[in-house]
C-alpha positions as CSV (number, residue, x, y, z in Angstrom):
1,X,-28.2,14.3,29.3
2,X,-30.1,17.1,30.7
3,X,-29.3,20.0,33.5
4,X,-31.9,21.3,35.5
5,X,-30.9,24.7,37.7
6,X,-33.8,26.4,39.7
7,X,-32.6,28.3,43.3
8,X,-29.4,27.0,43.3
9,X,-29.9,23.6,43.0
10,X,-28.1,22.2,39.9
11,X,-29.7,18.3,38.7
12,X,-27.6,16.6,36.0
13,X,-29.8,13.6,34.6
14,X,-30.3,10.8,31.8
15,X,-33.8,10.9,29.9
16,X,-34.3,7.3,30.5
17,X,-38.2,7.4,28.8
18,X,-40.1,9.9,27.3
19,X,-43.8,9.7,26.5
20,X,-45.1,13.3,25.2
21,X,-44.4,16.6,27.4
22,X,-43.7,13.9,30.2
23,X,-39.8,12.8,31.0
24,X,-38.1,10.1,33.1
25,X,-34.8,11.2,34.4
26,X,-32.0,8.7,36.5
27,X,-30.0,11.7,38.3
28,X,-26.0,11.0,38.5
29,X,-26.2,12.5,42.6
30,X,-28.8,13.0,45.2
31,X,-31.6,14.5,44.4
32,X,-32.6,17.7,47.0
33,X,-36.6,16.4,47.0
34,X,-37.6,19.0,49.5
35,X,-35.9,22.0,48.2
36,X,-38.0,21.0,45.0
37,X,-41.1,20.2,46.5
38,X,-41.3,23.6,48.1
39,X,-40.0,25.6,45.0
40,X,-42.4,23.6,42.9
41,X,-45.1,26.1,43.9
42,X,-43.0,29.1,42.4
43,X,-44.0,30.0,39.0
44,X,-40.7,29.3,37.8
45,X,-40.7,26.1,37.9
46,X,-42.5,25.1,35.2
47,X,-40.6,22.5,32.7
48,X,-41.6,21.5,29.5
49,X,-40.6,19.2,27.0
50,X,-39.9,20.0,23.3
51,X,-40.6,17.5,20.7
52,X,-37.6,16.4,18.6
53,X,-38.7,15.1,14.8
54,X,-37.8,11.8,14.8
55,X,-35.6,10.0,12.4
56,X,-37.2,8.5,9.6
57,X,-37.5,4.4,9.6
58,X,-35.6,2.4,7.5
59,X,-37.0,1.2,4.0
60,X,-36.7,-2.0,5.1
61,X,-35.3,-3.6,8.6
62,X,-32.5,-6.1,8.3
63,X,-33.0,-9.4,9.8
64,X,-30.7,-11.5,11.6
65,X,-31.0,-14.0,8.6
66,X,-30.1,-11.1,6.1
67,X,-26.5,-10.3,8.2
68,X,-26.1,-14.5,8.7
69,X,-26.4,-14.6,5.0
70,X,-24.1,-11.9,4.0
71,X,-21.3,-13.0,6.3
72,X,-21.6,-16.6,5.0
73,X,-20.8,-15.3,1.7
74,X,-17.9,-12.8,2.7
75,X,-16.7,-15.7,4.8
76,X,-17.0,-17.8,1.0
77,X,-15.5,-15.1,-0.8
78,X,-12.4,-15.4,1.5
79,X,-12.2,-18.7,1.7
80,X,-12.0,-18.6,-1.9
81,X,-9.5,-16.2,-2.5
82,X,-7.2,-17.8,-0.2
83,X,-7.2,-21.2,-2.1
84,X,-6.8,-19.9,-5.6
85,X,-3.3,-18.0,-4.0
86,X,-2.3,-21.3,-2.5
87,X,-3.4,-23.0,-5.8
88,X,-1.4,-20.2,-7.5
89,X,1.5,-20.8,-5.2
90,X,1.7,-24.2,-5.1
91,X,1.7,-24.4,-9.2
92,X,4.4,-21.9,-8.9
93,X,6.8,-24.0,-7.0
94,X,6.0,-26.9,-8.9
95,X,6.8,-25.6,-12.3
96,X,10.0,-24.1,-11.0
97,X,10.9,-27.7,-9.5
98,X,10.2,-29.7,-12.7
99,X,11.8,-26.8,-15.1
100,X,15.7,-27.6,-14.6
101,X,15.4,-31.1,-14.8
102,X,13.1,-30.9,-18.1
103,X,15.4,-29.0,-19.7
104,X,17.5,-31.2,-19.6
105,X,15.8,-33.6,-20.2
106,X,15.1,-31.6,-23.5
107,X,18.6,-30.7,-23.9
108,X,19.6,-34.3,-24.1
109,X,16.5,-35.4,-26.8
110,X,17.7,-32.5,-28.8
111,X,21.3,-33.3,-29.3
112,X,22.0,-35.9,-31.9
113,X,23.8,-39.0,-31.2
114,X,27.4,-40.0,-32.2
């Protein structure tokens, strides 16, 4: 977002491109065309663009087969974890159901007969 003020005339804009000392700008309100055209002639008016350094690039771009890849193997991972608890749970319950009876089932091989 940018503001331009010059003889009273405040512009609040978006750079929308930028190629050098040379900007695009999509104003948010009317644009007074006139009152610039005639102030344009003032010394004033002179704008200039700085140059910002631009971020460095990335080592290496991901790819949209990298991030398909990764997610299929979170989505494994998951998938995964989620049947060894139900496998844990399920072996759980069973050995609690089968305990009782086989003990005393062990109880009566144990005890001698009369």
């Amino acid at each position: 977002m940018v503001e331009l003020r010059h003889a009273g005339a405040i512009i609040t804009a978006r750079v929308v491109w930028r190629e050098g000392a040379r900007a695009g700008l999509a104003a948010e309100s009317r644009v007074p065309v006139e009152e610039i055209l005639s102030a344009s002639q003032a010394p004033g008016l002179q704008l200039t663009a700085v140059d910002v350094p631009q971020a460095a690039p990335r080592a290496k771009t991901r790819s949209h087969d990298d991030h398909r890849i990764r997610s299929r193997m979170m989505e494994f991972v998951w998938v995964g974890a989620i049947g060894v608890s139900l496998a844990g749970g399920a072996a759980y319950l069973v050995v609690e159901a089968l305990s009782a009876p086989m003990a005393r089932v062990s109880a009566a091989l144990s005890t001698p007969a009369s």
